[in-house]
N, C-alpha and C positions, 0 to 999 in steps of 0.2 A: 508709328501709328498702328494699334492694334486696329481690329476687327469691329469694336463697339464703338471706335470713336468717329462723331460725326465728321463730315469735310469739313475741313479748316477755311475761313475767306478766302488765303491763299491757294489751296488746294481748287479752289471752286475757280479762281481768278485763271488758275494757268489753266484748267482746261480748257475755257472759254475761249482762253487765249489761243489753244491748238486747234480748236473747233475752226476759230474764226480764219486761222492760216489755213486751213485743209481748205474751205471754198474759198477762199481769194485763190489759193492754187489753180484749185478747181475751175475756176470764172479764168485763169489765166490760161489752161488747157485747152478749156472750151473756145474762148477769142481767139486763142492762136493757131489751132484747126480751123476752125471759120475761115480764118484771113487766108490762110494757108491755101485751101479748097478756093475760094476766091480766084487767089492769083493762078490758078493752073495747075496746080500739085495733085496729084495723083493719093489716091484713099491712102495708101500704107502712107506715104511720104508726110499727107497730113498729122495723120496719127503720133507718127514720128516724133514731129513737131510740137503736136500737142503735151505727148510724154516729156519732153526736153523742157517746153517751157514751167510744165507740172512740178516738174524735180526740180527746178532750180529757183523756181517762186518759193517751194516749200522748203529749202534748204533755207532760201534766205529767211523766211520767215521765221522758222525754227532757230535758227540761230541770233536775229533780233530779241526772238522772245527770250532767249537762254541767255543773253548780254542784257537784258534790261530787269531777268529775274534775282 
């Protein structure tokens, strides 16, 4: 795809598609700090937890998306 050519549907579908995985991550990071902080967890440890859940919501999502593309 050069430079003049518009987004393709497809082109438009997957990033939506990436958009939409980064806040579901995102919302997964956020819940799991929350909960985390909740139960007793100390700031860093929450963090932690938040990152871990982040990266592996997003792996899995990225890789649904990459099997279903």
């Amino acid at each position: 795809m050069n430079s003049t050519t518009p987004l393709l549907a497809d082109d438009t579908l997957l990033a939506m598609a990436v958009v939409i995985a980064l806040l579901v991550s995102l919302l997964a990071a956020v819940v799991a700090g929350v909960l985390a902080r909740a139960d007793g967890a100390t700031l860093p440890a929450a963090a932690s937890r938040a990152g871990t859940a982040f990266a592996a919501s997003l792996a899995l999502a990225t890789a649904l998306v990459a099997l279903l593309r």
